[in-house]
Every structure is written in structure tokens, then in C-alpha cells.
C-alpha positions in Angstrom: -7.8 28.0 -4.5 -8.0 30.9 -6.8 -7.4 30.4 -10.4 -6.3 32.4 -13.0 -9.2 34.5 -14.1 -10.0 34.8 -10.3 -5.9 36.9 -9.9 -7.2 38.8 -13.2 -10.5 39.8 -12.2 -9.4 41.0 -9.2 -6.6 43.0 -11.0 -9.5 44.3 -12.9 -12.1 44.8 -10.3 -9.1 47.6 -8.7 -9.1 49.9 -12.3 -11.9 52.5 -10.6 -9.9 53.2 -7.8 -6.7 53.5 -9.7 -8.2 55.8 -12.6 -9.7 58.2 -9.9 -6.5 58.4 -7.8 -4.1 59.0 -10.7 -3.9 62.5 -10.6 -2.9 62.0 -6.4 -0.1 59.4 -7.7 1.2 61.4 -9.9 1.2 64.6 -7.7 2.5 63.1 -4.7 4.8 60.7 -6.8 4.1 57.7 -5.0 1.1 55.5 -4.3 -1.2 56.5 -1.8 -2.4 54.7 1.5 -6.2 53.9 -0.1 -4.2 52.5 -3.5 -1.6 50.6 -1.3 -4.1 49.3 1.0 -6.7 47.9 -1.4 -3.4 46.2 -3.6 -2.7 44.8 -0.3 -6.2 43.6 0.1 -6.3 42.0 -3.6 -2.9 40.3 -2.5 -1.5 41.7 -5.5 1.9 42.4 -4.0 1.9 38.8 -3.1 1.7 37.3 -6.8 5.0 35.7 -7.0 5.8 35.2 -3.2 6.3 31.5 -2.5 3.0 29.9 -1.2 5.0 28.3 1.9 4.7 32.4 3.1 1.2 32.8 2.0 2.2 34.3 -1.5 0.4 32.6 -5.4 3.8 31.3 -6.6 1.2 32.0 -10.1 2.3 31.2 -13.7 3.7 34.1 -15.4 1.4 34.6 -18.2 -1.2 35.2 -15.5 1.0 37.6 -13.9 1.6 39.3 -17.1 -2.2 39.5 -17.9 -2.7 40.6 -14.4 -0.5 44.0 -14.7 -1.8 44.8 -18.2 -5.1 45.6 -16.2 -3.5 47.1 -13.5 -1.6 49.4 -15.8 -4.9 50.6 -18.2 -5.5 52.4 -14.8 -2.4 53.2 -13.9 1.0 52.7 -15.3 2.5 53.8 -12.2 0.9 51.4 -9.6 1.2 48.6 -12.0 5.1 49.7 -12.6 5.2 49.2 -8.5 3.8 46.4 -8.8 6.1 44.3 -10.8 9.0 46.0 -9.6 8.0 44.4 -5.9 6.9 41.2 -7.3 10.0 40.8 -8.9 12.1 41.7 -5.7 9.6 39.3 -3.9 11.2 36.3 -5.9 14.1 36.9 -3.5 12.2 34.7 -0.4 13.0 31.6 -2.7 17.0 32.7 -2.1 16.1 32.5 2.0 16.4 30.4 4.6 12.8 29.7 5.9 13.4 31.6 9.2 15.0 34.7 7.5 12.0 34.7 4.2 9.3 34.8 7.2 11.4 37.7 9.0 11.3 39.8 5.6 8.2 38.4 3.7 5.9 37.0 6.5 3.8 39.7 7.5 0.9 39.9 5.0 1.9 43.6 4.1 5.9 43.1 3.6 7.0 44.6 0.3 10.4 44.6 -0.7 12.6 46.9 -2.9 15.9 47.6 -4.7 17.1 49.4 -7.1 20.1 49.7 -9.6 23.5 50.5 -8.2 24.6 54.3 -9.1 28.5 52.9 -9.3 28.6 49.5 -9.3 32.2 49.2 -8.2 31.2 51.4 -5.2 28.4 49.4 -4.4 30.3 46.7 -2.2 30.0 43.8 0.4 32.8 43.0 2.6 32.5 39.8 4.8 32.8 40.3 8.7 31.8 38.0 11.4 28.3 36.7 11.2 27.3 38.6 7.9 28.2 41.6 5.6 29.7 45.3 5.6 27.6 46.8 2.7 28.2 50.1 1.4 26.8 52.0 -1.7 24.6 53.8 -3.3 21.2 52.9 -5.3 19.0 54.8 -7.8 15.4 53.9 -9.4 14.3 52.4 -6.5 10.4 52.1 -7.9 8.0 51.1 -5.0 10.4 51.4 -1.9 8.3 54.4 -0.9 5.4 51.3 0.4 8.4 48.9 1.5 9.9 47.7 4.7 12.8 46.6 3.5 15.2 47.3 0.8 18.2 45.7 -1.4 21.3 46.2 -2.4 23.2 44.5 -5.7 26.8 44.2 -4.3 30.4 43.3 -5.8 31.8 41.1 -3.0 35.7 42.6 -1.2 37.8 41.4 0.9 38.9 43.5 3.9 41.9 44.8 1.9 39.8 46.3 -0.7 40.4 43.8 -3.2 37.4 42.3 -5.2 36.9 38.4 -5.0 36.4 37.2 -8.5 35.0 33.5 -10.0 37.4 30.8 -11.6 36.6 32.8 -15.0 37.1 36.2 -14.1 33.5 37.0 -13.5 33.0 39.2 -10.3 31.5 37.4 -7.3 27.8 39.4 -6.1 25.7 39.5 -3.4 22.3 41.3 -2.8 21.8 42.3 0.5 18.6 43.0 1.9 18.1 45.1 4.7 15.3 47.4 6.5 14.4 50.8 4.6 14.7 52.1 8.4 18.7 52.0 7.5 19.3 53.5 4.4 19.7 57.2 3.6 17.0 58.3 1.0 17.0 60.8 -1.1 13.5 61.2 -1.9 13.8 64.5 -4.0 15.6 63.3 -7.0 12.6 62.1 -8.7 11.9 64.5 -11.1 10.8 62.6 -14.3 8.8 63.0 -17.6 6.7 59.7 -16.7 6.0 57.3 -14.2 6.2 60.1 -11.6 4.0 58.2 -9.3 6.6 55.2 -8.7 8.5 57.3 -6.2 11.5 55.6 -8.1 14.6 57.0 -5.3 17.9 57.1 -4.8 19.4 55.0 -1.3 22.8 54.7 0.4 24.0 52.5 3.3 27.5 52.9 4.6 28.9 50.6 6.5 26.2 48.5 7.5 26.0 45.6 8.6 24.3 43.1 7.2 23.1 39.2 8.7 24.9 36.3 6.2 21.3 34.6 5.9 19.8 38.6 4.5 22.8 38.1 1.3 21.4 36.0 -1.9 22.9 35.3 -5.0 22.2 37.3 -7.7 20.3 34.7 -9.7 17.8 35.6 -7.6 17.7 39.3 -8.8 18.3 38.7 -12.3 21.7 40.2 -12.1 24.0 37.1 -12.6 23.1 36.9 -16.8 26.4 37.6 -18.0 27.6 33.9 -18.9 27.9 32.7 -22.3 25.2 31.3 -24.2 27.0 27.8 -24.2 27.4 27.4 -20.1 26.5 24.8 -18.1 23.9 24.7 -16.2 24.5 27.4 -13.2 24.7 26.3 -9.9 21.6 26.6 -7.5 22.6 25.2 -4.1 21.1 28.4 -2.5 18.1 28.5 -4.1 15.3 26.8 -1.1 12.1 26.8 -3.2 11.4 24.3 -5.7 8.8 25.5 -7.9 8.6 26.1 -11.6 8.4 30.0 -10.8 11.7 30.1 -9.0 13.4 28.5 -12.2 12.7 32.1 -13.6 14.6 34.7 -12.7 13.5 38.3 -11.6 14.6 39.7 -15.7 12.4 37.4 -16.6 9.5 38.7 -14.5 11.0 42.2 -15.7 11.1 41.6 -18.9 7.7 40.3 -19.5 5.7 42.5 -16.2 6.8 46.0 -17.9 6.3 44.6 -21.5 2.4 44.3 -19.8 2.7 47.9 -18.6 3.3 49.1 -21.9 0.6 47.0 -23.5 -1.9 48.2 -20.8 -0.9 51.8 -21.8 -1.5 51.0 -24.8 -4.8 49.3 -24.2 -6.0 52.4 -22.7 -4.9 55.1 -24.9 -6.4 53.2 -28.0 -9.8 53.0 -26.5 -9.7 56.5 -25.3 -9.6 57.5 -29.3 -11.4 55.1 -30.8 -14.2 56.6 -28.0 -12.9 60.4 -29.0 -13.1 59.2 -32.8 -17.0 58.3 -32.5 -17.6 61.7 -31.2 -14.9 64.4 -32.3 -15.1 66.7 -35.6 -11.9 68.1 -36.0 -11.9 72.3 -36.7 -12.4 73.2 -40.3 -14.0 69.3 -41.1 -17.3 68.3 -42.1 -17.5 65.1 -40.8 -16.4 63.8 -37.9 -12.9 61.4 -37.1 -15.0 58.3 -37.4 -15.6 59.2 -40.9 -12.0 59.6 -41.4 -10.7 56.3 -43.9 -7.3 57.3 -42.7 -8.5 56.7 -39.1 -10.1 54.0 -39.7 -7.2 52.2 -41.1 -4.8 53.7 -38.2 -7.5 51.7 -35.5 -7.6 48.7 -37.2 -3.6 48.1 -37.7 -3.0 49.4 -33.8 -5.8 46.8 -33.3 -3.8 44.6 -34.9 -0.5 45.2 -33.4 -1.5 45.2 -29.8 -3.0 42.0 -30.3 -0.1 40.3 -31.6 2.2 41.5 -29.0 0.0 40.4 -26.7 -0.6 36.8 -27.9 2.8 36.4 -29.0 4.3 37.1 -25.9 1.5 35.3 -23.9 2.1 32.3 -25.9 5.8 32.0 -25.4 5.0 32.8 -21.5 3.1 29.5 -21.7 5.0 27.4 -23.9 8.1 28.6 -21.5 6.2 27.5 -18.4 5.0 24.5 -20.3 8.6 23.3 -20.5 10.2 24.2 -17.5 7.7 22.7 -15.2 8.5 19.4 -17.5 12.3 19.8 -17.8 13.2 22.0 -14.6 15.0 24.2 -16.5 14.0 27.1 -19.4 16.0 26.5 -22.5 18.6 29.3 -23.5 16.3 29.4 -26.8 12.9 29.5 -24.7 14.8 32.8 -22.9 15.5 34.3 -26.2 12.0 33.8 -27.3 11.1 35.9 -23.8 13.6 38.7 -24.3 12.6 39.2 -27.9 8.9 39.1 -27.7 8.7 41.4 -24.4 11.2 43.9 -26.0 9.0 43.9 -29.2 5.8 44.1 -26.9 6.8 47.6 -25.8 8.2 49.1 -29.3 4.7 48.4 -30.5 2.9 49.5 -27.5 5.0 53.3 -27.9 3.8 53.3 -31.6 0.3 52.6 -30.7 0.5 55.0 -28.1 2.2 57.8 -30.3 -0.2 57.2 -33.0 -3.8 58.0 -31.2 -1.6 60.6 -29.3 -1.0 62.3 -32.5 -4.2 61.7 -34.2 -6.2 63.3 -31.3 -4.9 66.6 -32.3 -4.9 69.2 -30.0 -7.5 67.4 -27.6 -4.7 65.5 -26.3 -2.4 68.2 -25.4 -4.0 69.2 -22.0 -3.5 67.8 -18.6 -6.7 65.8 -17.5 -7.4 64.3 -20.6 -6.7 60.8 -21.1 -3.6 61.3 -23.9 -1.2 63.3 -22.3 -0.1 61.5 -19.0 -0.3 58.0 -20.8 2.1 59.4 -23.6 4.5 60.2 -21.1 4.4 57.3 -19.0 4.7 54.9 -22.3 7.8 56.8 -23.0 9.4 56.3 -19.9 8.6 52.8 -19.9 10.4 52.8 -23.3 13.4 54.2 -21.8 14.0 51.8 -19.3 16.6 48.8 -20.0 14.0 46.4 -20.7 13.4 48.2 -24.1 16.6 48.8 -25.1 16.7 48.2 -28.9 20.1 46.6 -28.2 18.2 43.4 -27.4 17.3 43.2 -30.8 21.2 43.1 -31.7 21.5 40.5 -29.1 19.0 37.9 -30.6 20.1 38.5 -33.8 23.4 36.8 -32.8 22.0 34.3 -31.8 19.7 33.5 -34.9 23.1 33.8 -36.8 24.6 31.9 -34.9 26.9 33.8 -32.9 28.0 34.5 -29.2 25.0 36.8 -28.1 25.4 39.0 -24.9 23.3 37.5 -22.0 23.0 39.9 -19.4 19.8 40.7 -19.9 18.5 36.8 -21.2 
């Protein structure tokens, strides 16, 4: 059975390949058939995919440490590939018969996106399944996919949308083969992260088998109940491991906090390696001479390393408790959301700084500044680094109502 540093080392052993076909990811904006294959051949899409269909079912903090290799080659092949892990915790939602029909074949690779109008994006029940209709952007990775999902309000045949005892609306996700969605594969046009082929899908109409529809627990999408709820409700959920206790935010929250922090990785070393040998124009001496530099390395230094263990630690410590308890404490998850959120802030200033101090070096394409600067700020863009978290576990330190959406 592999073990932990096995998963990493193999992450590692796949950073040649990724640094020489970065230019053809981002070009072609999507990964190419010698990248997907040799992810396919290092399992890597298979991370968090239930062992009873051949998948790790791995701890997160060695999921996390696997992407921040992945991404010092390539933020958008390790963007892919926690987008499609997460989607892969789906197959824990299934029945047996209908996870081996999506996830069974050793190269399945699911997808989704988030829905362009959410009251648009609908399920209505009809005999034997689901009428789904709707339309879905940022859908990273479906490019490599078979199949595809869509986050759905749940309506009756009259239009009307079926709600919960407490006014929450009832979801669906609905899964479905990329064969019958429309895609609109020229719409991503982006400053960073080009290489994630993140598109825009619509079904309409289609029908969709009741055993292909999971609750949205199982996409992260159901976090909208009050910090003081009861425990929800799993009947649905088939696999009993500590990873399925997780949801996919959580493996969102933490797998692109590790894409940031391997952008960061990377961009650091490149200066510290330009610093040894550059003399900017006009100086005497060159950058490593610099006591301004030096103290900008060493407090980066510092600041990716404690993002890195903080977050790894509460990764742990959360798995630690949940495979003891069954369950991660609303606490634990505030713990998560605050110290991934942080994670990428501080990856974006470590980023920005050795940017900036480069000088003009890192203005042109090719050199190892320009293309990680914009990919860190599209990572910073996405929800996961909103700096409304912050506001949200503020509340709770003060002991307020926080919003939980994104817990």
C-alpha cells in the first residue's frame, strides 16, 4: 500500500514534464494528452476516489502537500487537479452500481462547475429520474472528463420550487456524460490559469437517471445552515470513511490554498536563484548584496512556512478528530476556512513581492515571474479567497451567527 511520501513523491517525480509543457497548457488552454496521460499513470486524479473503485480515499494533508508540488510546475494542472478530486468525492453519494458506471474505469474524471443563474439552473422530477436544465460556468478540468455536473434547485412540474421545513431550497447535483451538454469552449479568455480550460455548459431538458442526482453535501454546496444546527442528515451518503465526512469545500478550500502556496514556492526560488546572479542597471553590486533583499527573502521565507504548517497542522488535527469522533467540529471547520483563506493572501504577497523585486527581468513572457504572477492572482480571485471569510470567522470568535456557506 502506498504511503504518504510515496502519493508525494510521485506528485514530485511529474514537475519536469509539467514545467516543460507549460507554455503548450497555457496556449492551448487545457492540459494536453502527454500531461493527462502521465496524471493518469501517477493515479493522481484518483486521490480522493473511494478505494472500493480503486481510488486512495488519502488524508487531506497529503492531498494538500501533493498539489503544492504539482502546482510549483504548474498551477494550472494542479488547479485541474483538485477541481476533479473534489468532484470525485461525489462516488461516496452513489449507489455502488451507478459510482462504478461514472468512476470505474481507471481514466474517469468528473467535472462541474458553478451555475451562471442559479434559479435557472433546475431539476424537475419525471418518471425514473430528473428533467435538468441550466447553464454552468468555470468548469476547470471538464476539457479531460467524461462526465459532467450540474448544481440544481429542485421544481415541481408547475414551476414551483420545493423548499425544506425552514425555507432553505431543496438541491440536487446531477451528473451526466459531457457527450450531452452544450459547451462553449471559447469563453475562456482569462488573465491566469488559462490552461484549466475552465468552460461554460448547458443541458436543456435532459433527462437525468434518479441514482446520477446526489445531495449537495456531496459538492459542498449545502453550507448554508446556521452555525448551531444539528447534525445534517446523511442517509445518502454510501461510503464510510473519515474522507467522506469532509465535504468537497473542504477539499476546495485547502487543495487551492496548496496551489497558491506552490506558486509561491516556485516564484520565491526563481528569485532567490536570480538574486545570486543579477546586478541590477546602474548598481555595483549585485541583488544578493542587497540588505533590503535579504530581509524581503527571509520574511517571504517566513510567511510561506507558516501558512504552510499552520494549515497542514489543522489538516491533521481535523482528521485526527474526525476519524475519532465521525464528525469535524463546526470550530475544527473554522480553523480550515481561516487558515486556507490566509494560506493564499500570503502566497499573493510572496508572489507580488519577488515579482516586483525582479525588476524588469520579470516582465517578459518565458521567464519564470510573469505567468506565475498571473496565475497567483487568479487563484486570489476565486471564492475561496474571498476576504469576506475573514468577516465570517470573526463572528464567530465574537461570538456571533457567522455565515456558513462556505464552512
Amino acid at each position: 500500500m502506498e504511503t504518504a511520501d510515496d502519493w508525494i513523491a510521485k506528485a514530485r517525480g511529474l514537475q519536469g514534464l509539467l514545467r516543460g509543457a507549460a507554455t503548450r497548457i497555457e496556449a492551448d488552454r487545457s492540459l494536453p494528452a502527454d500531461v493527462v496521460d502521465a496524471l493518469h499513470a501517477a493515479k493522481l486524479f484518483r486521490m480522493l476516489l473511494p478505494r472500493s473503485l480503486g481510488g486512495a480515499e488519502m488524508e487531506l494533508a497529503t492531498f494538500f502537500q501533493a498539489i503544492i508540488e504539482i502546482a510549483e510546475a504548474d498551477a494550472s494542472t494542479a488547479w485541474c487537479v483538485v477541481q476533479n478530486s473534489g468532484c470525485s468525492m461525489a462516488a461516496a453519494y452513489l449507489a455502488p452500481e451507478s459510482a462504478r458506471e461514472i468512476f470505474g474505469d481507471p481514466r474517469a474524471v468528473a467535472a462541474w462547475g458553478f451555475p451562471a443563474n442559479p434559479a435557472q439552473c433546475r431539476a424537475v422530477p419525471v418518471e425514473g429520474g430528473w428533467k435538468a436544465s441550466g447553464t454552468w460556468g468555470f468548469g476547470s478540468g471538464n476539457r479531460h472528463s467524461a462526465w459532467l455536473g450540474g448544481h440544481c434547485q429542485v421544481f415541481d412540474a408547475a414551476g414551483a420550487p420545493a423548499k425544506h421545513p425552514d425555507g432553505r431550497p431543496v438541491e440536487r447535483t446531477l451528473l451526466f456524460p459531457r457527450s450531452a451538454a452544450a459547451i462553449r469552449d471559447d469563453q475562456w479568455n482569462v488573465i491566469g490559469l488559462r490552461g484549466t480550460g475552465s468552460d461554460t455548459y448547458s443541458v436543456a431538458d435532459l433527462f437525468v437517471p434518479a441514482a446520477h442526482g446526489i445531495v449537495p453535501r456531496a459538492t459542498g454546496r449545502d453550507q448554508q445552515l446556521p452555525a448551531d444546527a444539528p447534525p445534517v442528515d446523511e442517509p445518502e451518503r454510501r461510503e464510510r470513511g473519515t474522507l467522506y465526512r469532509f465535504t468537497a469545500t473542504n477539499v476546495y478550500q485547502c487543495g487551492f490554498a496548496a496551489v497558491g502556496l506552490g506558486l509561491a514556492r516556485a516564484t520565491l526560488d526563481a528569485f532567490i536563484d536570480l538574486a545570486k546572479k543579477k546586478s541590477p542597471s546602474g548598481a555595483s553590486s549585485p541583488l544578493r548584496d542587497d540588505h533590503r533583499i535579504q530581509t524581503r527573502i527571509a520574511l517571504a521565507e517566513a510567511r510561506y512556512g507558516c501558512a504552510r504548517a499552520w494549515l497542514l497542522q489543522i489538516l491533521h488535527g481535523a482528521w485526527a478528530e474526525c476519524a475519532a469522533t465521525g464528525d469535524v467540529e463546526f470550530e475544527r471547520r473554522i480553523q480550515m476556512r481561516l487558515a486556507s483563506t490566509h494560506a493564499i493572501h500570503e502566497a499573493r504577497e510572496i508572489v507580488e513581492m519577488a515579482y516586483a523585486d525582479a525588476g524588469t527581468t520579470a516582465i517578459f513572457e518565458g521567464n519564470p515571474f510573469e505567468r506565475r504572477l498571473r496565475d497567483m492572482h487568479a487563484v486570489s480571485q476565486q471564492i475561496q479567497a474571498t476576504a469576506a471569510h475573514f468577516q465570517t470567522v470573526g463572528q464567530y470568535y465574537l461570538g456571533m451567527k457567522p455565515h456558513t456557506r462556505f464552512i
